[in-house]
C-alpha positions in Angstrom: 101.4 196.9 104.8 100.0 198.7 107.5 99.1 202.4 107.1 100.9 203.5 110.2 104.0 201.7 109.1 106.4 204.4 108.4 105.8 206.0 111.9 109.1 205.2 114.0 106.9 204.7 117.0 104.4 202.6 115.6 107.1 200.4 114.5 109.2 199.9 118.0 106.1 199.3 120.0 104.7 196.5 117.1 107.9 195.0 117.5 108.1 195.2 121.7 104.4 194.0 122.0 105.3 190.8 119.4 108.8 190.1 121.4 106.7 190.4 124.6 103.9 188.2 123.6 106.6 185.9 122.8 108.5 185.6 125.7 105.4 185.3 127.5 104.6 182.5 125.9 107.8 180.8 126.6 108.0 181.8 129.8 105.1 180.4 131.0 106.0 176.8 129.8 109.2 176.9 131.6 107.6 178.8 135.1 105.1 175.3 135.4 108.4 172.8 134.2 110.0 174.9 137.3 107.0 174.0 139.2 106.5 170.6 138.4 103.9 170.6 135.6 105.5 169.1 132.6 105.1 170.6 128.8 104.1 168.8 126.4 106.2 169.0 123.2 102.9 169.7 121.3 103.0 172.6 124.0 105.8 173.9 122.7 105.0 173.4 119.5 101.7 175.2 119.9 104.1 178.0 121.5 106.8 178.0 118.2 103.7 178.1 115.9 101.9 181.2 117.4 105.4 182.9 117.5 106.0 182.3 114.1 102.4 183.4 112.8 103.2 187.1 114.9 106.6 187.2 113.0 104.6 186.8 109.7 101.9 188.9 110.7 104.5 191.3 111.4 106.3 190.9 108.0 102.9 191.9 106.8 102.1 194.8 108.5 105.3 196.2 108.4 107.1 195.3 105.7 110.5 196.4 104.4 113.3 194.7 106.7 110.5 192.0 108.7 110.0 190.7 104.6 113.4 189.8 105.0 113.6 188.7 108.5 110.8 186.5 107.8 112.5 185.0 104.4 115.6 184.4 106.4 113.8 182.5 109.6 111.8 180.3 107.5 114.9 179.3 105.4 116.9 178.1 108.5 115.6 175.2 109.4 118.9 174.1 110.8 118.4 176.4 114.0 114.7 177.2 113.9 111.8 174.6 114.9 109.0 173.1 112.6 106.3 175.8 112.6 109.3 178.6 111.8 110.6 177.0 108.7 106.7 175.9 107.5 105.1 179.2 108.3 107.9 181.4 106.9 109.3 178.9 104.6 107.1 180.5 101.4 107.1 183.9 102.7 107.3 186.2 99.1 109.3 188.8 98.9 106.1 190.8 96.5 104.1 193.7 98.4 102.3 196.1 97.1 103.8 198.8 95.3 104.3 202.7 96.7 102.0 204.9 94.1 103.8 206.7 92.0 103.3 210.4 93.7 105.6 209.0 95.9 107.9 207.1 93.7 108.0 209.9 91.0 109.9 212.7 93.5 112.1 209.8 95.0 113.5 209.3 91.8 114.0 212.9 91.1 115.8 213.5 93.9 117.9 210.2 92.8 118.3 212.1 89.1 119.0 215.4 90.4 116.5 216.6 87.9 113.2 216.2 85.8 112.0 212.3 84.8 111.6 214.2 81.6 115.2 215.4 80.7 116.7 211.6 80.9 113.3 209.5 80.0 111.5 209.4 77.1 108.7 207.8 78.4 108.1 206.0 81.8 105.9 203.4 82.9 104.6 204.6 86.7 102.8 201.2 86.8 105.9 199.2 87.9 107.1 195.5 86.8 107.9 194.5 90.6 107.5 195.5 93.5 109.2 194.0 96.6 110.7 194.4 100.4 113.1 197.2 99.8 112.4 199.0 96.1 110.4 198.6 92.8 111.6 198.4 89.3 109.7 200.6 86.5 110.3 200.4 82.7 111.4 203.4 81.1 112.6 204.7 77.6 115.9 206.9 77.9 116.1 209.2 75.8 118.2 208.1 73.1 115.1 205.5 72.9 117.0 202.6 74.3 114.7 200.4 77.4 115.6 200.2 80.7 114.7 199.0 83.8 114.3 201.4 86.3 115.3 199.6 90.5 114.1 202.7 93.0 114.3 202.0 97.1 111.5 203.2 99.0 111.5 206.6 100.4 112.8 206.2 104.3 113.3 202.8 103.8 117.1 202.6 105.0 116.3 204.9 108.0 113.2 202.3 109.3 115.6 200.0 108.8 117.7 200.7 111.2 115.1 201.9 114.0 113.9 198.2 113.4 117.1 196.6 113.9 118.2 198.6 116.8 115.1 197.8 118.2 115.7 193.9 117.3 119.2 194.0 118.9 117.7 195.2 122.1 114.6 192.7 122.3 117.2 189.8 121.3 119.5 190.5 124.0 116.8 190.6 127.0 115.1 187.5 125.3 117.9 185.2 125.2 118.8 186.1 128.7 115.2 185.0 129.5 115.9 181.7 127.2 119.1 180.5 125.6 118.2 177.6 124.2 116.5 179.9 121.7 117.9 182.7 120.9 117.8 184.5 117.6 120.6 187.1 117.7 122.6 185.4 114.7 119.1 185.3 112.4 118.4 188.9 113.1 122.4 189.5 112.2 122.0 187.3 108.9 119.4 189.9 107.7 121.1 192.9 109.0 123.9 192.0 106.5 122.0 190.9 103.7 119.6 194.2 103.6 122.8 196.3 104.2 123.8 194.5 100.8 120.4 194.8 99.1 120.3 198.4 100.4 123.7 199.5 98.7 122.6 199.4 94.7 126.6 200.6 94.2 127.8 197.1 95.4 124.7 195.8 93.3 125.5 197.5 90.0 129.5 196.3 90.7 128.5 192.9 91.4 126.1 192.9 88.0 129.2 194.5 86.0 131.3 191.6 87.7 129.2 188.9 86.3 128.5 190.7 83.3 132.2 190.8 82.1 132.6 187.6 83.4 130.4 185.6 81.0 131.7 188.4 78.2 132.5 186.0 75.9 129.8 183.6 76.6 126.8 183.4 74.4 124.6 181.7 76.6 124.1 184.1 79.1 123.1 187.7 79.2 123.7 190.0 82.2 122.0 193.6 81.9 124.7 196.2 81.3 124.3 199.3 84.4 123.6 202.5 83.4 126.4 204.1 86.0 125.3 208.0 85.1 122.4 207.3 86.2 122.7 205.1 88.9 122.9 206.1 92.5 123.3 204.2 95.7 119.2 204.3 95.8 118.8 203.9 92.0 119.8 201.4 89.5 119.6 202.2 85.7 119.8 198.6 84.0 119.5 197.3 80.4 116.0 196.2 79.8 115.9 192.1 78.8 113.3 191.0 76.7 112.5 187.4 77.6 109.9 184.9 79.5 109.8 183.9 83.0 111.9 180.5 83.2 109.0 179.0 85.3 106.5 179.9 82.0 107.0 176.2 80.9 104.1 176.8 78.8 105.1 179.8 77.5 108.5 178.3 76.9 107.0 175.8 74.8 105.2 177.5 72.6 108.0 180.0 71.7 109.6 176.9 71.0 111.9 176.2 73.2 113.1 172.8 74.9 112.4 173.3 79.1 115.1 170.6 79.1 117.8 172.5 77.8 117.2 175.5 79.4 117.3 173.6 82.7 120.7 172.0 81.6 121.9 175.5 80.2 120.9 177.4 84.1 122.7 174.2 85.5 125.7 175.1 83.4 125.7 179.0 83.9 125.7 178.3 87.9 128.2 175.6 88.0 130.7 177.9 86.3 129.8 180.9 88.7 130.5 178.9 91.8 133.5 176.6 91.0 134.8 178.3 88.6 134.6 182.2 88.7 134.3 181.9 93.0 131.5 184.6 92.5 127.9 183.9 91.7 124.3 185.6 91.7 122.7 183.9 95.3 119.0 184.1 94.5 118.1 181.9 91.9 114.6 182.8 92.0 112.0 182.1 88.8 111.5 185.8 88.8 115.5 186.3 88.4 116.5 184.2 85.7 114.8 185.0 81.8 115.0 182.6 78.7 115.9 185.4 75.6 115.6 184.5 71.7 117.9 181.3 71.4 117.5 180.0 74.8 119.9 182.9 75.9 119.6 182.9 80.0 119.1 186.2 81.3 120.2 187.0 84.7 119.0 189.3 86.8 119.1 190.9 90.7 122.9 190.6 92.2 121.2 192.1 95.5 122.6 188.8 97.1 125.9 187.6 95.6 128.7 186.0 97.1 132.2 185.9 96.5 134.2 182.3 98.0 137.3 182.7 99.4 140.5 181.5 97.3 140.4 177.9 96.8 137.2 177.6 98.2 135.0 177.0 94.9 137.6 174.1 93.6 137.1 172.6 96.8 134.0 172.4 97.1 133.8 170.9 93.4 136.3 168.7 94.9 134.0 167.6 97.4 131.1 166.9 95.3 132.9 165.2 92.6 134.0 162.7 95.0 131.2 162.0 96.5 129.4 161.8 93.1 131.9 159.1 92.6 131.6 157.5 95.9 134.8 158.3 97.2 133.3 158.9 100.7 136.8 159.5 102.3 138.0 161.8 100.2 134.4 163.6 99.8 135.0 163.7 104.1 138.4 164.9 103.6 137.0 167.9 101.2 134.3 169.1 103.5 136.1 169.1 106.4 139.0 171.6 104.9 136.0 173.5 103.7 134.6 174.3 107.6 131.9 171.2 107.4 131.4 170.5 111.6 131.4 166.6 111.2 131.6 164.2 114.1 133.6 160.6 113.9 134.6 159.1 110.9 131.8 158.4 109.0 132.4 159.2 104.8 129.0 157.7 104.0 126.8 160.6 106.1 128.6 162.9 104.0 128.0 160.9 100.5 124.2 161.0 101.8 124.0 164.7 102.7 125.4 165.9 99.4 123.7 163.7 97.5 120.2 165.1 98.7 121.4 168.1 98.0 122.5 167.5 94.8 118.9 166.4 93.5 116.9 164.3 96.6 113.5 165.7 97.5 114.7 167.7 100.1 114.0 171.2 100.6 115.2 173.8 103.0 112.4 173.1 105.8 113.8 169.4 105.7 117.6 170.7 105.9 116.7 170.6 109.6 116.1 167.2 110.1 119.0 165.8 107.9 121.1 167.6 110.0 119.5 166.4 113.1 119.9 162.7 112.2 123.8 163.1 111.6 127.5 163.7 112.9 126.9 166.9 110.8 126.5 169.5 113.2 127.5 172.7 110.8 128.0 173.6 107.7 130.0 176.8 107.0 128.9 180.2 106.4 130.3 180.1 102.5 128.7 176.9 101.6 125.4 178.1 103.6 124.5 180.2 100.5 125.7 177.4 98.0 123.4 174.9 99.8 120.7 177.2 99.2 121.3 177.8 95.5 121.1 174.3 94.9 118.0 174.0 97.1 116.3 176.4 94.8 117.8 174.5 91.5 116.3 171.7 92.7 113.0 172.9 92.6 113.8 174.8 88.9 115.1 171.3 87.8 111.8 169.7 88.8 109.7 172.4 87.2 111.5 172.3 83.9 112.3 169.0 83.5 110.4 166.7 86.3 112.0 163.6 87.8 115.1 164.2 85.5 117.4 166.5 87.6 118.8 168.3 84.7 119.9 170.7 86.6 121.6 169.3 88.7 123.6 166.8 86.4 124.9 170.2 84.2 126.0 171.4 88.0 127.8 168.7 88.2 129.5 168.5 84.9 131.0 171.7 85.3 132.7 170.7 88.1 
């Protein structure tokens, strides 16, 4: 991240020059169709690609809410072009950490008084570090471990000067050009760093899936230390456990990658259909295999609650088209919000079934889409789709070729 980044100013004109350049760009291609010299597509896409590498750039030299604006743009391939979705498609979420000096009185301030009267011991070299906050272990000190989730100093206030100064760029730029305009992608992250940014609504929604699975021996959820948490800090129970994606690891401490694919297919199947509430980011990084093939989960930053009836539907849907009852499948997704032209049940069996397990992956969403009466999916099923993209790609590191995952999915329907 840039050293200049937490200076307001620095940030609004990075942003102005980048939306500037971009425009530019565009408006160049369409000034010499106006004038009778026709664009190449590869012109355009020559113009999408160098757009796409500023956005990045930018994510990198800013940080904080561009991480997530970049995240967001290279997941929707179903609005953005090619070089979007390929250059921001594998954007990570890891930066480098804030050192400690700065951490250290952040977290003080969270307390309301010295590290040393509620920790033990602390661990200033954190576990993680990402867009918005770093976690630290920590002893408390009745000598139980926990995992310690600070926000960055400031980071909520550059958040907004970069989204006010978004808003404005995104109106004069699709004024300049509608056919792409990227107000609703700048919204999408607006919302879902307001949610990452509120560790209250984090710490409810981990309580809520915690007591949820009470009585469910497969699955831990950390339990929140509420005294200590804060709307900036988050006191969790510290889960001892490998990385799910360790699949060597996971074999030598004798576990079966198999059935821990089949046991993470099972835990989100009853999440979504089921409970109408799940954890939205099944990253590697957020899901833990404990003693006994227990699944940890972890991070309810993003989670999502269905409406009523929305989850059963849904499993409705994908039973039936897992069946090959295309009509009824149709019938589903349409009183779920699916945007489907004509009468077609078998572009529905198709798109669900590539979902459910194909070798698709969100930067090919776009062209599925493209080639079908499906215009739109809707907003509630957006995040599902993504959860299963991600399974998808757990399922094929655990268990290749099989689609474990996706099969225990399915069988909790």
């Amino acid at each position: 991240m840039d050293s200049l980044a937490g200076v307001p100013a620095y940030r609004v004109a990075m942003i102005g020059r980048a939306v500037a350049l971009a425009l530019g760009r565009y408006q160049w291609l369409d000034v010499g169709e106006r004038l009778g010299r026709r664009s190449s597509n590869e012109d355009w896409q020559a113009a999408h690609d160098r757009t796409a590498a500023a956005l990045h750039d930018l994510g990198i030299r800013l940080g904080g809410f561009f991480v997530k604006l970049c995240q967001v743009a290279g997941a929707r391939a179903d609005v953005l072009p090619e070089p979007f979705v390929r250059r921001l498609g594998r954007f990570h979420d890891r930066v480098p950490p804030q050192p400690f000096a700065v951490m250290g009185p952040a977290l003080e301030r969270e307390l309301g008084r010295p590290l040393r009267e509620v920790f033990r011991s602390f661990d200033e070299q954190p576990l993680a570090a990402a867009s918005l906050a770093q976690v630290h272990r920590a002893v408390l000190r009745d000598g139980e471990e926990v995992a310690v989730k600070i926000q960055y100093p400031d980071i909520a206030r550059l958040a907004r000067i970069d989204l006010a100064s978004l808003r404005r760029a995104m109106r004069v730029a699709a004024l300049l050009q509608p056919n792409f305009d990227l107000r609703s992608i700048v919204e999408e992250v607006a919302h879902l760093v307001s949610l990452e940014l509120d560790f209250e609504l984090e710490a409810s929604a981990t309580e809520r899936v915690r007591l949820a699975f009470a009585g469910d021996a497969g699955v831990r959820v950390p339990r929140v230390h509420h005294q200590y948490s804060t709307p900036r800090l988050l006191v969790l129970e510290y889960l001892h456990g490998l990385r799910i994606a360790d699949v060597d690891g996971l074999r030598a401490a004798g576990h079966d990658p198999r059935a821990i694919a089949a046991e993470v297919g099972r835990l989100y199947g009853t999440m979504i259909f089921h409970h109408g509430f799940f954890q939205g980011d099944p990253h590697p990084g957020n899901l833990l295999v404990l003693p006994g093939g227990v699944i940890g989960l972890l991070d309810f930053g993003l989670a999502k609650e269905l409406p009523p009836g929305f989850g059963p539907t849904a499993a409705d849907m994908l039973a039936s088209a897992l069946a090959g009852d295309g009509q009824r499948a149709l019938a589903a997704a349409r009183e779920l919000g699916f945007d489907i032209r004509g009468d077609r049940p078998e572009v529905v069996l198709s798109l669900l079934a590539t979902l459910m397990g194909g070798e698709l992956d969100e930067g090919g969403l776009r062209d599925l889409l493209g080639q079908s009466p499906v215009k739109g999916i809707p907003s509630h099923f957006g995040l599902i789709a993504r959860v299963m993209l991600l399974l998808n790609g757990l399922s094929h590191r655990l268990a290749p070729g099989e689609r474990v995952i996706q099969a225990a999915l399915l069988q909790a329907l």
